[in-house]
C-alpha positions in Angstrom: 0.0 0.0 0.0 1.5 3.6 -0.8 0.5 6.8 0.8 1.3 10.0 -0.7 1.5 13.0 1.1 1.5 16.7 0.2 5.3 18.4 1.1 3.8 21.9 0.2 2.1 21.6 3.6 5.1 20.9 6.0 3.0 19.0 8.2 5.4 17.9 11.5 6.1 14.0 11.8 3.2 13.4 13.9 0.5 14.9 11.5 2.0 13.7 8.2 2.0 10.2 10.3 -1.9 10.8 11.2 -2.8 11.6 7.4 -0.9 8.3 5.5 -2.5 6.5 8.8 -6.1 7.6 7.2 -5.1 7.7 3.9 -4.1 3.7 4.4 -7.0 3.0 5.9 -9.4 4.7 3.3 -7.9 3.3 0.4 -8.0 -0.5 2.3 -11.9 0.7 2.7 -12.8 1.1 -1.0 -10.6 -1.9 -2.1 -12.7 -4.2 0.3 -15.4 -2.8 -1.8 -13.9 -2.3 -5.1 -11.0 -5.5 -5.5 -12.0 -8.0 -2.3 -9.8 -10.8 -3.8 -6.7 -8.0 -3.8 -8.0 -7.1 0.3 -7.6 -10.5 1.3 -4.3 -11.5 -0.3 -3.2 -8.1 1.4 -4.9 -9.3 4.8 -2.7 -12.6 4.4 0.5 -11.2 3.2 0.7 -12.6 0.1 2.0 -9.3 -1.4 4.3 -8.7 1.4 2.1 -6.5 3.6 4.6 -3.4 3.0 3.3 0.3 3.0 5.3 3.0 1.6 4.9 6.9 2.3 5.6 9.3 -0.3 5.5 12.9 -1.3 4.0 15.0 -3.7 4.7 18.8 -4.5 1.1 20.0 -3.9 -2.6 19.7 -4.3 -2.8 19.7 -8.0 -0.2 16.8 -8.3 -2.5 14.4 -5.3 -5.3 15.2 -7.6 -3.9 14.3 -10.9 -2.7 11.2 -9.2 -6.2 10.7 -8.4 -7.5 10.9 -11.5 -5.0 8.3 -13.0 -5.4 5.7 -10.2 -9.2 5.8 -11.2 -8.5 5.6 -14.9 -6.1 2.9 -14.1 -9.1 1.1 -12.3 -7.1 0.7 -8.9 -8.1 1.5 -5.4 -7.4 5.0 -4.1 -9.0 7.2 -1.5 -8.1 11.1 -0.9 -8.0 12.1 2.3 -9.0 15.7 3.5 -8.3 17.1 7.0 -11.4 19.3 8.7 -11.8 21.1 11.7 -7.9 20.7 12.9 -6.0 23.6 13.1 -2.1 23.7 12.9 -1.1 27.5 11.3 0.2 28.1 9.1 -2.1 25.6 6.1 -4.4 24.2 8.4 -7.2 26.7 9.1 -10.0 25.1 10.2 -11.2 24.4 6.3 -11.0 21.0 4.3 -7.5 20.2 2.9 -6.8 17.6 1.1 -3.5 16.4 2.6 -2.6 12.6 1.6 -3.6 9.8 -1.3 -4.2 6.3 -0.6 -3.5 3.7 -3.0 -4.0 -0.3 -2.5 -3.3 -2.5 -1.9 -1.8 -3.4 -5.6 0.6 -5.4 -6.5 3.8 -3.5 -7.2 4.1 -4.2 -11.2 0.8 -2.1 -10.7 2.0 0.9 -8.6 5.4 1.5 -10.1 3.8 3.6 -13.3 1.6 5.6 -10.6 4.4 6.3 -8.5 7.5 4.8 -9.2 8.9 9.1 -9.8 7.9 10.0 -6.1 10.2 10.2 -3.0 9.9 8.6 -0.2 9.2 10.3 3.4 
């Protein structure tokens, strides 16, 4: 499973830890729906169980890779922060801070995100 984190917010460890938490967890949400036999090979660690945290520049790049995980037909689920407030990006108002994807196998994730860094 990846999760992919927006740098343009320097969020401190503890809040860019909270985001790819939820960002996991969402994205292991829809594939339950979306790709069950994909869950449960996850769930027994049949594809190694691993998750990787990455950045992004900035909202526009977590969207685009939005777009192409849907066109790509693979499990993804954005995550938005509300109500917290950590100056100077958090505000109180939605922000989209962090991108699940997965779980895939790898041959699958490399063309989404095989240019990102990690965390």
């Amino acid at each position: 499973m990846y999760a992919v984190v927006r740098r343009d917010l320097e969020m401190p460890p503890g809040k860019l830890s909270a985001q790819a938490g939820h960002a996991y967890t969402a994205s292991l949400f829809e594939c339950l729906d979306a790709r069950p036999a994909d869950a449960l090979r996850y769930r027994r660690g049949e594809n190694a169980g691993s998750k990787v945290t990455l950045y992004c520049r900035d909202e526009s790049e977590i969207v685009m890779l939005a777009e192409k995980c849907a066109l790509a037909g693979v499990p993804h689920a954005l995550f938005t922060d509300v109500g917290h407030v950590l100056p100077p990006h958090f505000d109180g108002n939605p922000v989209i801070t962090a991108l699940g994807i997965g779980p895939l196998p790898r041959r699958e994730a490399k063309p989404l995100v095989g240019r990102l860094k990690c965390v």
